[in-house]
C-alpha positions, -999 to +999 in steps of 0.1 A: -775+053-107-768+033-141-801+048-158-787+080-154-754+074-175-723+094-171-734+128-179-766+122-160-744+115-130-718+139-128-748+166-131-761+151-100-727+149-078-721+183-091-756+195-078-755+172-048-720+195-038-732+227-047-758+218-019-735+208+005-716+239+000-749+260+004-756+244+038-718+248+051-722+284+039-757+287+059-742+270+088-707+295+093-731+326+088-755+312+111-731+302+134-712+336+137-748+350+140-760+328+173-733+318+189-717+338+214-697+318+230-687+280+224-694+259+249-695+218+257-740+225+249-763+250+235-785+270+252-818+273+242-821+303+231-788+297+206-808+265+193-834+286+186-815+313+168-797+286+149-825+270+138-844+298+127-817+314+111-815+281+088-850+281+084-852+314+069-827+311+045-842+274+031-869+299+027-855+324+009-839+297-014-873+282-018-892+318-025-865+326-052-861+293-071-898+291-071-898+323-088-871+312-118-888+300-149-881+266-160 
């Protein structure tokens, strides 16, 4: 991390929590999507939902930041 100097740094921890913020977001509205009712496991079918429903927005993100110039 010293090659990247301060500025170079906080621009990193500043994206790498803007990422972590986009998954948390991904996970609640996934989460109030798939899952009906908390319990001590997952179903499969609530696995699947979840992990489909996260899979599809990484997509999304990847379609339109593929799509930005730059």
């Amino acid at each position: 991390m010293a090659e990247l100097g301060e500025t170079g740094e906080a621009e990193l921890q500043c994206l790498v929590e803007a990422e972590q913020q986009k998954a948390h977001h991904f996970i609640e509205l996934c989460w109030d999507k798939c899952v009906e009712k908390p319990g001590n496991r997952l179903d499969s079918r609530t696995e699947n939902c979840l992990s489909s429903c996260v899979d599809r927005f990484i997509d999304t993100t990847l379609a339109i930041t593929s799509g930005l110039p730059g």
